[in-house]
C-alpha positions as CSV (number, residue, x, y, z in Angstrom):
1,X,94.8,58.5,0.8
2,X,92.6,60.7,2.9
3,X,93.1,61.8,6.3
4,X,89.9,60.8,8.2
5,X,88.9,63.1,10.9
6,X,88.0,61.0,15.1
7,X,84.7,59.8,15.0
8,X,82.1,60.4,17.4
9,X,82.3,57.1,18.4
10,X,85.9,57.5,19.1
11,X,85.8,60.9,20.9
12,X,83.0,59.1,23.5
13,X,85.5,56.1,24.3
14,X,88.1,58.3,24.7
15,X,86.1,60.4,26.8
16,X,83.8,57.8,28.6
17,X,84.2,59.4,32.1
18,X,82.8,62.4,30.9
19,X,80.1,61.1,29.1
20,X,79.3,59.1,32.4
21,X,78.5,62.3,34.5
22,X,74.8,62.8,35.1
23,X,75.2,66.7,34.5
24,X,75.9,65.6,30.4
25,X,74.0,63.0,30.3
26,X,71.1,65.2,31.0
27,X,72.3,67.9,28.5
28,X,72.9,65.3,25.6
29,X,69.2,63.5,25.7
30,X,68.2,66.2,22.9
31,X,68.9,64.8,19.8
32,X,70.3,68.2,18.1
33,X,73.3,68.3,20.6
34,X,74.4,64.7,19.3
35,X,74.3,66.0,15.9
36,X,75.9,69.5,16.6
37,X,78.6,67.7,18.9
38,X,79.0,64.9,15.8
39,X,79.6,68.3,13.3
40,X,82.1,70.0,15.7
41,X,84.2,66.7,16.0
42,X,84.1,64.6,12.3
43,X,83.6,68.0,10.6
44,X,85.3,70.5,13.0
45,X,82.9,73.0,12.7
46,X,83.3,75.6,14.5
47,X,80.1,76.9,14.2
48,X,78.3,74.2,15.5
49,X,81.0,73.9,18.5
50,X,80.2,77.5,19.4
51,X,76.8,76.8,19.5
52,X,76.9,73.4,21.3
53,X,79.3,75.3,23.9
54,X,76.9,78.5,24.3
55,X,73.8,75.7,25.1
56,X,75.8,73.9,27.7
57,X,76.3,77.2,29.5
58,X,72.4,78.3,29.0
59,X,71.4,74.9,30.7
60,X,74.2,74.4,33.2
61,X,73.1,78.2,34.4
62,X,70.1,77.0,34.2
63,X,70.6,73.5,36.8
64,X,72.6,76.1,39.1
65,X,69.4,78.0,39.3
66,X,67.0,75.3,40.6
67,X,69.3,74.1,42.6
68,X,69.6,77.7,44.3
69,X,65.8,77.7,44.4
70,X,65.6,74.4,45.7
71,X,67.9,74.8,47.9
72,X,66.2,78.5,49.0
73,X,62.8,76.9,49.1
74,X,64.2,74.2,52.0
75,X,65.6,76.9,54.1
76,X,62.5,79.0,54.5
77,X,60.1,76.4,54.7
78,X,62.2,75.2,57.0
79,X,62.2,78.0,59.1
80,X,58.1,78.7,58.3
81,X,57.8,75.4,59.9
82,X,59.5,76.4,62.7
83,X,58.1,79.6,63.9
84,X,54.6,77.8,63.0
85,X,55.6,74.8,65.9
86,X,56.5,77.8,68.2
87,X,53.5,79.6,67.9
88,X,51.2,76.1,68.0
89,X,53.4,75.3,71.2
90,X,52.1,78.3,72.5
91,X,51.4,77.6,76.4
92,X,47.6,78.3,77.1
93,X,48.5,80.2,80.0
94,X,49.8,82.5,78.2
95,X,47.3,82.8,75.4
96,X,45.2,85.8,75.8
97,X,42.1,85.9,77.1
98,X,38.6,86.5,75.8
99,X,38.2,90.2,74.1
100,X,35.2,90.3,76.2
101,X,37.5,90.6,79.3
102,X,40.4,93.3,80.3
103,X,42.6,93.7,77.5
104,X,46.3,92.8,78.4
105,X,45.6,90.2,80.3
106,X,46.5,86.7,79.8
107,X,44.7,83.4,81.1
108,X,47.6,83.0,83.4
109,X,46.5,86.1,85.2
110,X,43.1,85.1,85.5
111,X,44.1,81.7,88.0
112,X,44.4,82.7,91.5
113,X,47.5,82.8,93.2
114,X,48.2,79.3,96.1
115,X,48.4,81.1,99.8
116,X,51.6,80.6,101.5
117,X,52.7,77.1,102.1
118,X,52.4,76.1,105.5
119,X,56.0,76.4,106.4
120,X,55.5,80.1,105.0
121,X,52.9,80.8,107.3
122,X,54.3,79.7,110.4
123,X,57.8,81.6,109.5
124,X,57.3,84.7,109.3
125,X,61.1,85.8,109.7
126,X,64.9,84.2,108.8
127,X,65.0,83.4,112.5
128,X,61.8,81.5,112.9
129,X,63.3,79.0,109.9
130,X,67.0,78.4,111.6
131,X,67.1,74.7,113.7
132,X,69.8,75.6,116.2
133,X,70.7,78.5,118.5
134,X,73.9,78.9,116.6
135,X,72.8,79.3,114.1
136,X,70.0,82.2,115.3
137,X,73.2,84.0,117.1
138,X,74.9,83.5,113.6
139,X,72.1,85.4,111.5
140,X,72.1,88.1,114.6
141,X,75.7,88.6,114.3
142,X,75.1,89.3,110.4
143,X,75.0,93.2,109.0
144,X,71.5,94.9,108.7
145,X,72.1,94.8,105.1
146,X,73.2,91.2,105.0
147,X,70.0,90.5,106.8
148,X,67.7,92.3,104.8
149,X,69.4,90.1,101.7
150,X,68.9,87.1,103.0
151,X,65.3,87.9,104.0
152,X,64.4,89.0,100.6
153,X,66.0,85.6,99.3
154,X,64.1,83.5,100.8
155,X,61.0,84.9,101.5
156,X,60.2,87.0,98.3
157,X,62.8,84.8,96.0
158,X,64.0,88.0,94.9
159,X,67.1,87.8,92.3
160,X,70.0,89.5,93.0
161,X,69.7,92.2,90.2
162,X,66.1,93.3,92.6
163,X,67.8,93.2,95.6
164,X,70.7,94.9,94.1
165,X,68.6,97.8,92.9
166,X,67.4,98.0,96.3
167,X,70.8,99.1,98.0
168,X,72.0,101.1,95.1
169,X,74.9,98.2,94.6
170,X,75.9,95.7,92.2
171,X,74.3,92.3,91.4
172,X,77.7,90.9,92.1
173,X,78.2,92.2,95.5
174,X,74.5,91.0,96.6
175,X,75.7,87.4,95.7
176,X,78.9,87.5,97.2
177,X,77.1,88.6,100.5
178,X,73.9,86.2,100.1
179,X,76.9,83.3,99.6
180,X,78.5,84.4,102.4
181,X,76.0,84.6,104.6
182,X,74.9,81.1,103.6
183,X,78.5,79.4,103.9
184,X,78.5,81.2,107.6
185,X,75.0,79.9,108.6
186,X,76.2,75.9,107.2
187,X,79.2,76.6,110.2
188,X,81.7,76.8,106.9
């Protein structure tokens, strides 16, 4: 009698799962890698399983590649897109102006500045914008320099790094002082 070597059909239903993946399936619609897989299992030829094996790593290789493209391709034109929205978004104001005009200058320079809201122009000092008396004695009782803080802050909105620069101090002492002088102002 004589020994009869696993079929092809036999190896696929043993092996249905992996005949099932997407990856293979893809790799096995060329007719020659049926017949070199159907030499390397009923004739267990080497030769052809060498081959079929050194094809499988050519395309897989090849699948890993696009996908690393693909996956490259997203990423930047992700980001493209991006910077493009953030440069359409571009606030008009800020566009420059003609090249006819001063260079440098933006549209935004170009609107004139409001005058001083009416409040502004009536108060002309801390003093002038306290309700109460107490409040006035309060501000009086305060340090020159603690003064001069507040009066920058509200009048100029100057930040604390400014005012800081000012006094030869740190940003972090202005605050404590503009804080304090505010909690001592609300009676606190």
């Amino acid at each position: 009698m004589i020994k009869r070597g696993p079929s092809l059909e036999d190896f696929i239903r043993t092996h249905i799962q992996f005949f099932q993946d997407p990856l293979v399936q893809a790799f096995m619609e060329k007719n020659h890698h049926w017949g070199l897989l159907r030499a390397a299992i009923e004739q267990e030829d080497q030769a052809s399983s060498d081959i079929l094996n050194q094809r499988f790593e050519m395309f897989y290789l090849k699948i890993r590649m696009i996908r690393y493209i693909t996956t490259l391709s997203r990423f930047y034109v992700k980001t493209y897109d991006q910077s493009q929205r953030k440069q359409m978004a571009m606030l008009m104001l800020d566009a420059p102006s003609d090249a006819e005009e001063e260079e440098g200058k933006s549209r935004g320079d170009l609107v004139p500045a409001e005058g001083p809201s009416s409040d502004d122009a009536i108060a002309r000092e801390v003093q002038d914008l306290l309700p109460t008396a107490d409040m006035r004695k309060t501000f009086q009782a305060f340090s020159q320099k603690k003064q001069i803080i507040v009066y920058f802050h509200l009048f100029f909105q100057a930040k604390d790094q400014e005012i800081a620069e000012m006094f030869g101090c740190t940003p972090q002492n202005v605050s404590k002082m503009r804080r304090m002088a505010f909690a001592q102002l609300r009676g606190g």
